[in-house]
TORDRENDREN-705923 format. One record per residue (C-alpha): residue number from 1; residue in one letter; x, y, z. Coordinates in Angstrom, 3 decimals, always signed. Layout:
N
REC    k  r        c1        c2        c3
REC  NUM  A         X         Y         Z
...
//
This chain:
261
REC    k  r        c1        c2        c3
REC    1  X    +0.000    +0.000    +0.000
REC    2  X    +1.312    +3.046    -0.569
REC    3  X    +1.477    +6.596    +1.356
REC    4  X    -1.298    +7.623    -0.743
REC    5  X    -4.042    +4.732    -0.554
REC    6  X    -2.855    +4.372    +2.953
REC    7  X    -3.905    +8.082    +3.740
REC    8  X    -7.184    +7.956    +1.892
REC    9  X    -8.130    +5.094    +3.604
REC   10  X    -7.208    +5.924    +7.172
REC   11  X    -8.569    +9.653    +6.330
REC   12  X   -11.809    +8.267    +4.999
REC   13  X   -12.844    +5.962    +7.642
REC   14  X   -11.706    +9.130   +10.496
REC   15  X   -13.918   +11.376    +8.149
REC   16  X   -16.868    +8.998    +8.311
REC   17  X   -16.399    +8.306   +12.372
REC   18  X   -15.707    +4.840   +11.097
REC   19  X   -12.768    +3.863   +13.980
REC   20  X   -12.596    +0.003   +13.041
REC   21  X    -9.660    -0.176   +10.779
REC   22  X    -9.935    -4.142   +10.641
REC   23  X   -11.381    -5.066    +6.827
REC   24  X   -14.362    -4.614    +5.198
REC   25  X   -16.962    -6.833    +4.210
REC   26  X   -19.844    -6.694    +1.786
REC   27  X   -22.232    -6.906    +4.898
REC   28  X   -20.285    -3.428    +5.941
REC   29  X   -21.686    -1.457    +3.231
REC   30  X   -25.569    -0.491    +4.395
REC   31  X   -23.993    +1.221    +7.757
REC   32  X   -20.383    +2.049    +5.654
REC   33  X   -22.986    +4.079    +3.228
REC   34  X   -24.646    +5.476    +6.212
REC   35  X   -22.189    +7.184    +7.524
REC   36  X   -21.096    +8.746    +4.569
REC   37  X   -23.718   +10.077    +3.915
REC   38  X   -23.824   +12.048    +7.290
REC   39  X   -20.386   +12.650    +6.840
REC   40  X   -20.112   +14.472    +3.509
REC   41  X   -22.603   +17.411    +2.311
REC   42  X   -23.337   +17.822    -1.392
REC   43  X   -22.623   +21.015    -2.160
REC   44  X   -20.892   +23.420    -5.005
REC   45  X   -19.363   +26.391    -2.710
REC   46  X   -15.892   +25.869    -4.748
REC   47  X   -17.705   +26.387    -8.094
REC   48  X   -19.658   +29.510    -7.253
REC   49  X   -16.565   +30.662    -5.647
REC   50  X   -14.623   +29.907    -8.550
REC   51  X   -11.823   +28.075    -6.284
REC   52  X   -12.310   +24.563    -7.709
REC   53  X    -9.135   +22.817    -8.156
REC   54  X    -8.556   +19.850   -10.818
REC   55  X    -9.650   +16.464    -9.758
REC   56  X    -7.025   +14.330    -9.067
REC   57  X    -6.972   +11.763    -6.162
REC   58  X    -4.717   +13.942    -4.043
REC   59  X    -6.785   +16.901    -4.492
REC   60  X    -9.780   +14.921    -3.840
REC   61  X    -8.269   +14.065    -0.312
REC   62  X    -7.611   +17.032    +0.663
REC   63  X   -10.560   +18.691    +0.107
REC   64  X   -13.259   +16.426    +1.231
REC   65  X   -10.886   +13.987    +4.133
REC   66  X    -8.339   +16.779    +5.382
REC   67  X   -10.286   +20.030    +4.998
REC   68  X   -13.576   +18.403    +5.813
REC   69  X   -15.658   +19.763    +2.631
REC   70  X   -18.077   +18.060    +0.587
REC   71  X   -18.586   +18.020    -3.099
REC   72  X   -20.926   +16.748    -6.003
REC   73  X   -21.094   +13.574    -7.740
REC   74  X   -17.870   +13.709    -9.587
REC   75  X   -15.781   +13.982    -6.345
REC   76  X   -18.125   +11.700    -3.847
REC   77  X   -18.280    +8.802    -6.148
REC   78  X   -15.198    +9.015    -6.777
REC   79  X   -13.865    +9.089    -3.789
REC   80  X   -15.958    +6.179    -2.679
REC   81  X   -14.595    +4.278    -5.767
REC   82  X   -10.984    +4.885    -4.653
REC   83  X   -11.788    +3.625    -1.082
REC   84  X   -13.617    +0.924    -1.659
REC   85  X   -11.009    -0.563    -4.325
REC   86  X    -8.495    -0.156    -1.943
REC   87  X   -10.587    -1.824    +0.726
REC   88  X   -10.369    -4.732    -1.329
REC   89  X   -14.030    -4.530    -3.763
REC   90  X   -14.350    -4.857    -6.761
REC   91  X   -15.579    -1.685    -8.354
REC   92  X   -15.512    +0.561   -11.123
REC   93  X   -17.321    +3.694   -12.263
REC   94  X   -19.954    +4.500   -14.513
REC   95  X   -21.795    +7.678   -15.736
REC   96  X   -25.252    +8.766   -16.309
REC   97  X   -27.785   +11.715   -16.655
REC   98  X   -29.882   +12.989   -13.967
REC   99  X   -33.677   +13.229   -14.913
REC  100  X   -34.746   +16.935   -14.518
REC  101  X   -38.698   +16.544   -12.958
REC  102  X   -39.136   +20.126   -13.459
REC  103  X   -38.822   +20.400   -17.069
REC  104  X   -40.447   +16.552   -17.924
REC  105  X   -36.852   +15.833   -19.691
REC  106  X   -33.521   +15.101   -19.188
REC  107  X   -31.377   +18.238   -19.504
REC  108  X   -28.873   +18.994   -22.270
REC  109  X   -26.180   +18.976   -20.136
REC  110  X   -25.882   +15.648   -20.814
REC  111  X   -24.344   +12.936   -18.283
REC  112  X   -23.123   +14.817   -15.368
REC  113  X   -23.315   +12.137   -12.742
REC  114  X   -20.721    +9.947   -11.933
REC  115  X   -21.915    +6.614    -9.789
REC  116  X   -20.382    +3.725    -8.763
REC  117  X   -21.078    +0.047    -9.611
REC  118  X   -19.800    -3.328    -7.602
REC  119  X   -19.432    -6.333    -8.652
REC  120  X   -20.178    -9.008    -5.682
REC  121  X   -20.466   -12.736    -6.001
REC  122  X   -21.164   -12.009    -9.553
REC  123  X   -24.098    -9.481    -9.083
REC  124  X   -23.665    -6.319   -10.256
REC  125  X   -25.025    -3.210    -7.654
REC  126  X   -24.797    +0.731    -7.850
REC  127  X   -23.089    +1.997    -4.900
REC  128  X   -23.680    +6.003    -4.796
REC  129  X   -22.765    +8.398    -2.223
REC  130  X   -23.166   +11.567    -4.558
REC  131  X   -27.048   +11.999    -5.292
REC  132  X   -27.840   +14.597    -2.884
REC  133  X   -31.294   +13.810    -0.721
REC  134  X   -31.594   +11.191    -2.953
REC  135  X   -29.836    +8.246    -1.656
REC  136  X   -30.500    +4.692    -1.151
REC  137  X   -27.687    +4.109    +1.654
REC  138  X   -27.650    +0.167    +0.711
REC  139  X   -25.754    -1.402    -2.514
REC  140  X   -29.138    -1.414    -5.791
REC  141  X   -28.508    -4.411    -7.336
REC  142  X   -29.117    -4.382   -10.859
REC  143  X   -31.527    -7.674   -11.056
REC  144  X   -34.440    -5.255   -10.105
REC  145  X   -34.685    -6.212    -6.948
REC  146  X   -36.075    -3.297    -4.157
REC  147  X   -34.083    -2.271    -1.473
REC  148  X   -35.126    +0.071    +1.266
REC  149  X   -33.359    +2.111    +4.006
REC  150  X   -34.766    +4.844    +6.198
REC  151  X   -33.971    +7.154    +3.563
REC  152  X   -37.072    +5.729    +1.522
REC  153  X   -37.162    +2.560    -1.239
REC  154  X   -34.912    +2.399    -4.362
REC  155  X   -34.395    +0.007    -7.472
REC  156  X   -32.920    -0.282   -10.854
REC  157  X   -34.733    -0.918   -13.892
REC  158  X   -33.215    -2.231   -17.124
REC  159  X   -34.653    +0.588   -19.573
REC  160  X   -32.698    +1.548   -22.681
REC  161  X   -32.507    +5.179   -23.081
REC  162  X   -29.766    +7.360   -25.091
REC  163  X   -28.135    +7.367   -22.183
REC  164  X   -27.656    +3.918   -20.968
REC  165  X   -29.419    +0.539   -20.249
REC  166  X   -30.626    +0.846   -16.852
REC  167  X   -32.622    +3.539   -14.666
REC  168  X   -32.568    +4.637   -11.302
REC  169  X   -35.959    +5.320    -9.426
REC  170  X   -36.746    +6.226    -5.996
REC  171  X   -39.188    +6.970    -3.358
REC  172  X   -38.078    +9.372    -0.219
REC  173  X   -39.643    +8.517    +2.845
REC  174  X   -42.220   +10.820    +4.073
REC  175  X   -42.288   +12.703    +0.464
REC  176  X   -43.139   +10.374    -1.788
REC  177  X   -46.003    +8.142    -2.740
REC  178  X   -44.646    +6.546    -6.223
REC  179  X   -41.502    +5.706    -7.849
REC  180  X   -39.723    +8.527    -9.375
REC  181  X   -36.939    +8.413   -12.145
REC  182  X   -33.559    +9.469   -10.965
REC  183  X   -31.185    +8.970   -13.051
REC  184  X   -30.282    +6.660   -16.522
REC  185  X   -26.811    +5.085   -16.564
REC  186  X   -24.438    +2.398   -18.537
REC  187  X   -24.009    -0.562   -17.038
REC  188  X   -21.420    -1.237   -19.492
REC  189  X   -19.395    +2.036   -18.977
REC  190  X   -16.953    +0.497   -16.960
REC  191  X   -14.558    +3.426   -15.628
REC  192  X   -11.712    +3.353   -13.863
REC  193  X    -9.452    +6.466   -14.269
REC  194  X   -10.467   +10.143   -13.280
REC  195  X   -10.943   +11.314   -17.027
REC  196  X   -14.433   +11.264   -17.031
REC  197  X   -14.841   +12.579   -13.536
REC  198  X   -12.748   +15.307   -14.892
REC  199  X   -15.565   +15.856   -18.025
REC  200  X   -18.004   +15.835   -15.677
REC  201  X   -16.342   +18.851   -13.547
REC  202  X   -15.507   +20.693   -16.554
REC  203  X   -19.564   +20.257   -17.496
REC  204  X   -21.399   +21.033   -14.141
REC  205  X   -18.594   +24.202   -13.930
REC  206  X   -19.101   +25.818   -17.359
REC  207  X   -22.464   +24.506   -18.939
REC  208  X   -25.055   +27.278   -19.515
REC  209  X   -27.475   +25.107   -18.644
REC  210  X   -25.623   +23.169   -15.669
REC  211  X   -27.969   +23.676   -12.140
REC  212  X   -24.634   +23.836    -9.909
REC  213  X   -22.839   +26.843   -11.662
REC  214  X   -24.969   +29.958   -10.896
REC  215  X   -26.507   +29.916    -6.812
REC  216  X   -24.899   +27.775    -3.468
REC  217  X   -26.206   +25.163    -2.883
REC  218  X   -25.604   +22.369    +0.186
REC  219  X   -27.522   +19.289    +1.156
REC  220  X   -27.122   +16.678    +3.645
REC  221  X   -29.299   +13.866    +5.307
REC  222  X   -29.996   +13.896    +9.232
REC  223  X   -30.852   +10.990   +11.142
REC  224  X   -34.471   +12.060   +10.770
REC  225  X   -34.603   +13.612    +7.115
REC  226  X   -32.963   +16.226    +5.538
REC  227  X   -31.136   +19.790    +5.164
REC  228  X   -31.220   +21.920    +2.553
REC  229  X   -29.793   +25.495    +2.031
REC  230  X   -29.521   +27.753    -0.464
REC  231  X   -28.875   +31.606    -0.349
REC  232  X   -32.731   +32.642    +0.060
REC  233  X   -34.017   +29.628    +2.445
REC  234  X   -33.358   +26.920    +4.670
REC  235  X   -35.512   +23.793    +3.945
REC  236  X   -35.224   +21.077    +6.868
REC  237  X   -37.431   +18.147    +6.898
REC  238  X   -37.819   +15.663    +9.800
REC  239  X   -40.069   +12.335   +10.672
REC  240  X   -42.202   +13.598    +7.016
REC  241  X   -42.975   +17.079    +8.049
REC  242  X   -40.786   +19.916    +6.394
REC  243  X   -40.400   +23.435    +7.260
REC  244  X   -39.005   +26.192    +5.287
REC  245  X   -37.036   +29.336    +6.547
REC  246  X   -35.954   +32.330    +4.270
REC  247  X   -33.204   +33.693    +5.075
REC  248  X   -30.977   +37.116    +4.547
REC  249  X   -27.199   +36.839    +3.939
REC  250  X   -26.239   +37.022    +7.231
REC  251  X   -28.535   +33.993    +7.917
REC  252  X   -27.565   +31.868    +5.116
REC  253  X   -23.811   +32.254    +6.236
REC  254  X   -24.177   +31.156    +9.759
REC  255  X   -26.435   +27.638    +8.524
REC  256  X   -23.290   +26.565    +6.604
REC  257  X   -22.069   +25.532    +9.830
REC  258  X   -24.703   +23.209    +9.971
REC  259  X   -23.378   +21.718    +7.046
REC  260  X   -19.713   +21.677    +8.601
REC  261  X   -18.912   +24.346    +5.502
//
């Protein structure tokens, strides 16, 4: 191992209050996913800022295990890909397009997200720490199969689309009463280098039409829902009931801290 992987690893687990450094199973990954998602906020403040750095794996440390930031997509997933391969899984990348519910389409961005898909006992799961509210904390096999958390119920449907093979569809707990499309992906897009990561970045940070380029944004889950902020309103939800605050600049600065930003 070297000083790298050895960092990332013992950074990663510290980040995530994970203090068991013994190895990790496939059972591990329900509370593994957990955590991180607790751990890490989704959020753009480096792009609005214009402070974003490239993405390489030692920038990638130090921005979301030494400085304690978060990040989108492209820097979550693959983050988790690097830790997880070095913890021994077998893993690879993949990329996909987010379905926009607002406009009925998916957006001409194109495939901005970046997910991550492991191969166990020769089933094939998605494994995504970088969809915002959105996630399903527990490995989606792709055989269709539901899982649930208490995050809400997720699956993967084979669907071809122009942007992959398979879709993935969700329903939050307290919020939602059918399955909703999240994202389309390639199941056969089998990454495992940081140049489409970097594609990605480059995308979400110049696009016209890229959501994560023009206001702040930062998300996280809670043990009992959700956080949102932007720079007009704070949007919490907890046990199904959500409450939303607007806020002035002043305000919107000091609820970073909830997001450890």
């Amino acid at each position: 191992m070297n000083t790298t992987t050895h960092s990332l690893n013992s950074l990663f687990r510290k980040r995530i209050g994970w203090d068991d450094m013994s190895a990790l199973t496939f059972e591990h990954l329900g509370p593994l996913l957990e955590a991180t998602a607790l751990a890490f906020p989704f959020e753009n403040l480096r792009i609005i800022a214009r402070s974003s750095e490239p993405l390489t794996t030692e920038n990638l440390i130090d921005k979301l295990l030494k400085r304690g930031e978060g990040g989108l997509c492209y820097e979550l997933n693959s983050m988790l890909y690097f830790f997880l391969a070095e913890n021994g899984f077998d893993v690879l990348m993949t990329r996909g397009i987010v379905y926009n519910h607002q406009t009925g389409r998916y957006p001409p961005a194109g495939r901005t997200h970046i997910a991550v898909l492991l191969i166990h006992e020769g089933n094939q799961y998605i494994v995504d720490t970088g969809f915002g509210i959105n996630l399903a904390l527990r490995p989606v096999p792709l055989t269709g199969e539901e899982v649930s958390s208490w995050n809400g119920e997720f699956r993967l449907r084979r669907e071809q689309t122009d942007y992959g093979d398979f879709v993935y569809e969700k329903k939050l707990a307290g919020r939602d009463q059918d399955w909703l499309l999240g994202y389309a992906f390639d199941s056969t897009l089998k990454l495992t280098t940081l140049d489409e990561p970097r594609e990605v970045q480059q995308i979400i940070e110049q696009h016209p039409e890229s959501p994560f380029n023009k206001e702040p944004l930062a998300t996280r889950l809670t043990r009992t829902g959700t956080m949102t902020l932007t720079r007009q309103s704070f949007t919490q939800w907890t046990d199904g009931q959500m409450e939303k605050t607007p806020l002035n600049e002043t305000e919107y600065r000091e609820r970073l801290s909830l997001f450890g930003l």
